[in-house]
C-alpha angles and dihedrals in degrees: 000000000000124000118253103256129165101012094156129345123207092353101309137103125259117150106077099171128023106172086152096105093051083054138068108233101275094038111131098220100059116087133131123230128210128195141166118222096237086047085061083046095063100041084050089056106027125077096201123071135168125214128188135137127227115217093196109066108044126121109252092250091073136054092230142329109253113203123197116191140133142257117241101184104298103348127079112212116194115229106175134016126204128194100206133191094215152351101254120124088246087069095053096042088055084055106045091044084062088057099050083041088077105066093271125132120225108269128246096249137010119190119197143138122292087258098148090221094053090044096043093047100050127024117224128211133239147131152242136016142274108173096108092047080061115051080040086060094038085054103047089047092055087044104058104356105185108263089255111042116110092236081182092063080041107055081045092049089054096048085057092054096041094052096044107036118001105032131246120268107223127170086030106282104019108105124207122232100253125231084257119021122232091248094060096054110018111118105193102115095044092053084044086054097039092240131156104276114191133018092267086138098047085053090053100053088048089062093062087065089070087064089074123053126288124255083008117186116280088244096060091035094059095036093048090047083059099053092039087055092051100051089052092046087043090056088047085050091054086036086056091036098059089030094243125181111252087196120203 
């Protein structure tokens, strides 16, 4: 069993979810979820969120501390934080249920890592296809390859691709679904929108968790993602405030 911590914190709430007592510690069923309401606010009101765990700054009790939130233009504000016991899909789709729980719709886009049990426990959106650009590139590579390319490492490097993300093509004209299909990775709205393409910001807040010591205690980790929430939600306020530009 884990210890209560961050119940609430100057006077708000901020633990949504606690199984850990049903649980022995390792099970994966057993995690604890934290959430502002105003995080709650902006998954409720934004289309595009951004998943992604950190495996550096989670109390030793849990396996990783998972973080959902949402870009805004340039800035990546975190809406919920999860300490999980494992990586398992089991453990994201508990999350992500809590999430939908509260009155929110699935977003129109979730960007995130190729981790199986993310992908497997939330589909992502996206649009349009890019098998035929890549049969046309697969072709024009096995017609004139440069003298000194490795086509060995090549045609490796395109099996790879067809498996994962395009789809073999196997009897001559029958194409496997692929590991991740073209619609749930593909980017070419979003460059066509000038969007933000990928979780670089997610990332980046992540790394501010290795400022602070590794496996904390589950007091100061809490207490330090709260902070951390507020100071982003505080830079979108002045952003709103003087009208600024969060470009993409």
């Amino acid at each position: 069993m884990v210890p209560n911590y961050g119940k609430e914190i100057r006077g708000a709430t901020f633990e949504r979810v606690d199984t850990c007592p049903g649980y022995q510690k390792g099970d994966l069923n057993a995690l604890k979820i934290y959430a502002h309401d105003i995080g709650l606010d902006l998954l409720r009101n934004n289309r595009t969120w951004t998943a992604d765990g950190t495996f550096y700054a989670y109390p030793s009790d849990f396996a990783q501390l998972f973080i959902v939130g949402v870009q805004i233009g340039h800035l990546f504000i975190p809406c919920v934080f999860a300490l999980l016991s494992g990586k398992a899909s089991l453990c994201y789709k508990i999350v992500f249920r809590f999430i939908l729980s509260q009155n929110i719709a699935s977003p129109n886009c979730l960007m995130t890592d190729f981790e199986r049990g993310i992908y497997q426990s939330f589909q992502q959106v996206s649009i349009t296809k890019v098998a035929d650009y890549f049969d046309a590139l697969l072709v024009s590579s096995r017609n004139a390859p440069p003298p000194e390319v490795n086509m060995a490492s090549v045609k490796k490097f395109y099996k790879f691709l067809a498996k994962n993300y395009i789809g073999k093509v196997v009897n001559g004209n029958f194409r496997r679904p692929p590991t991740y299909p073209v619609d749930k990775w593909n980017v070419y709205s979003r460059v066509i929108q000038s969007q933000q393409l990928g979780n670089a910001t997610h990332e980046a807040f992540n790394s501010l968790l290795k400022s602070g010591p590794k496996s904390p205690h589950p007091g100061y980790i809490v207490s330090w993602l709260y902070e951390e929430t507020m100071n982003v939600i505080n830079h979108l306020r002045l952003a709103t405030t003087r009208n600024l530009s969060l470009v993409q």
